[in-house]
C-alpha positions, 0 to 999 in steps of 0.5 A, a space after each residue: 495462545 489467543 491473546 498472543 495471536 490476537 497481539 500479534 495480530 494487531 501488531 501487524 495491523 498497525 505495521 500494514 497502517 504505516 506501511 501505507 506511508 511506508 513504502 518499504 513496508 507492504 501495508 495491505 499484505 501485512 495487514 492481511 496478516 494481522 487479520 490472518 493471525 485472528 482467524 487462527 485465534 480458537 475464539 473466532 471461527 475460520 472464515 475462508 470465504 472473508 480471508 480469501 477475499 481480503 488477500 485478493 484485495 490486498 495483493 492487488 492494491 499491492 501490485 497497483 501500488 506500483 502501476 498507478 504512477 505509471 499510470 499517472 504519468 501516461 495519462 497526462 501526456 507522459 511517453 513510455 520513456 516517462 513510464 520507465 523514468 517512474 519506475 526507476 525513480 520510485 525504485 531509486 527513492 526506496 534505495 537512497 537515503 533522501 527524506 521523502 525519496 520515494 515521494 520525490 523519486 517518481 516525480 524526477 523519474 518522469 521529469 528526466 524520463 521525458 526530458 532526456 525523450 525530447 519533450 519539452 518542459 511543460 510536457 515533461 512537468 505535466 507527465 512528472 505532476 501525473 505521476 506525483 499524483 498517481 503516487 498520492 492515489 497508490 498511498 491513499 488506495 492503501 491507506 483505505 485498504 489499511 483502515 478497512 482491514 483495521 475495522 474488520 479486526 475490530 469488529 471480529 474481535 468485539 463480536 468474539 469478545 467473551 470468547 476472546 477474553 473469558 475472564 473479563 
């Protein structure tokens, strides 16, 4: 049952690294599980304090994940119209079938959110611009969050090893 947990949890530790890219996919929280499945492992002692802290970690990257561009677009100059074009921007680039929709989404979001507001060009340019960049940060935020939860799998799993893997 160890192997399959810790399989599975290394299964899910790469799902949460792609799902830094992806955004239909929730990469700190799957990753979480993945780190979940190898505390549940017999080989590596229960340790609440590291599993509570990690998922606090990961669902606030989670949530910021969807705030940031937001964000990003009310810091550079964007109005509350530009916000709500963010929003809806990056949900209709999770829906449509575009390549890089989700990329594109945000960025046209605000563009039209500003533009449809009365702001001029390089107002509505700018807002779009910070929230393509807010969007960058949310993915690298993730990706980071990703990594440092893959490290820690790997370090429990190095450190549980000859009880992980007794006949090895």
């Amino acid at each position: 049952m160890d192997i399959f947990l810790l399989l599975l949890g290394f299964i899910l530790m790469l799902t949460g690294i792609v799902g830094s890219f992806l955004p239909v996919l929730p990469g700190p929280p799957i990753g979480w599980l993945g780190l979940l499945a190898l505390y549940l492992t017999n080989a590596v002692p229960k340790d609440n304090w590291v599993l509570g802290v990690t998922l606090v970690v990961a669902l606030v990257v989670w949530a910021l994940d969807y705030i940031i561009p937001a964000l990003g677009t009310k810091k550079f100059g964007g109005t509350k119209a530009g916000m709500i074009g963010t929003s809806v921007g990056l949900i209709v680039g999770l829906i449509a079938p575009i390549p890089g929709g989700i990329i594109i989404g945000p960025f046209v979001g605000a563009l039209l959110g500003e533009l449809l507001n009365n702001a001029d060009q390089k107002t509505a340019l700018k807002a779009a611009f910070g929230s393509f960049l807010g969007f960058l940060t949310g993915t690298f935020l993730k990706f980071v969050v990703s990594i440092v939860f893959l490290g820690l799998f790997v370090s429990k799993t190095w450190e549980y090893r000859n009880a992980l893997f007794p006949y090895f």
